[in-house]
N, C-alpha and C positions, 0 to 999 in steps of 0.2 A: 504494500500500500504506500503512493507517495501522495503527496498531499504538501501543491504550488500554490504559497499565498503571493497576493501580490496586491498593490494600488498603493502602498504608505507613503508618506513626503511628508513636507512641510505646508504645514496649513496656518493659514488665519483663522485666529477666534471667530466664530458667527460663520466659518466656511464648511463645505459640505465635502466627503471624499467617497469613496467605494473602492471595497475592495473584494478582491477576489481571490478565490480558491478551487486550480483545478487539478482533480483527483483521479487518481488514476490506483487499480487493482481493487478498489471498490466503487459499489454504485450510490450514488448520492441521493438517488430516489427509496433506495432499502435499507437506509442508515440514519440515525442521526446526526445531522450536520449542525456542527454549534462554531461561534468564536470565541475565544477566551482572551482577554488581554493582561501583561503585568507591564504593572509600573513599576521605574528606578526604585528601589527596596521595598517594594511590595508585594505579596504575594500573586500569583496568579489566579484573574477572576473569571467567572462565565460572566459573559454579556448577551449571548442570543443562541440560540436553537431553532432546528427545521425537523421536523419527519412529518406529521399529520398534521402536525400546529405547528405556530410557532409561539416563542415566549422569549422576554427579555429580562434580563435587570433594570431593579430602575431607575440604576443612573444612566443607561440609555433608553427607557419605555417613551413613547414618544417623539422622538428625535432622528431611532435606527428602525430600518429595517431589512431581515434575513430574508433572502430566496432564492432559488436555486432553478435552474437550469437543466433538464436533465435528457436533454440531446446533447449536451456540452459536458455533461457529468461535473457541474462547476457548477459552487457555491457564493454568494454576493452578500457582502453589508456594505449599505448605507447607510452614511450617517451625518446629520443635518445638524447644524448650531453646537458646531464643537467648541470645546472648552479646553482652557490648556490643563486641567485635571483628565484629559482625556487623551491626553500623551500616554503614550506605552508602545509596545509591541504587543502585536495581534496577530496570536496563532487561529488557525484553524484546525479545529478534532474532527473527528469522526470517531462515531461511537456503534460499533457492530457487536461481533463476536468477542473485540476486544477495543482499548483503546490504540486508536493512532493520531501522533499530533505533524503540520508543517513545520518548517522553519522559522517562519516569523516576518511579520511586516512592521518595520517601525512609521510610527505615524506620531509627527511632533504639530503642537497646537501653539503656535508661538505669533508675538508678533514682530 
């Protein structure tokens, strides 16, 4: 299972980004697809999930939203009125049989 985040950079506060995650040796429509992000000495958090529903955290309910693609076997969050508490890298899981994570997209909220 590999599992390519991508979309991070440098944002302004009040700006919008998307990112993306495409997956490969699982299917993203028979799996739960979530994003997780940590912040500099912070744990790693859930922020969103996909399989039948979807569901956020709610420091982004609101603002993000997860969906996915599945001719593309690719996973998406948008996320709207970002805040620089909302710096981190952001993985993408996938949660089947077992857990698998990507590498990571860093995404800075700065001005």
């Amino acid at each position: 299972v590999q599992l390519q985040a991508s979309g991070g950079g440098l944002v302004q506060p009040g700006g919008s980004l998307r990112l993306s995650c495409a997956a490969s040796g699982i299917s993203v429509s028979r799996s739960y697809m979530n994003w997780y992000r940590q912040a500099p000495g912070k744990q790693r958090e859930f922020i969103a999930g996909i399989s039948s529903f979807t569901n956020y955290a709610d420091s982004v309910k609101g603002r993000s939203t997860i969906s996915r693609d599945n001719a593309k076997n690719a996973v998406y969050l948008e996320m709207n009125n970002l805040k620089p508490e909302d710096t981190a890298v952001y993985y993408c899981c996938a949660r089947s049989t077992d857990w698998w994570w990507g590498q990571g997209t860093l995404v800075t909220v700065s001005s």
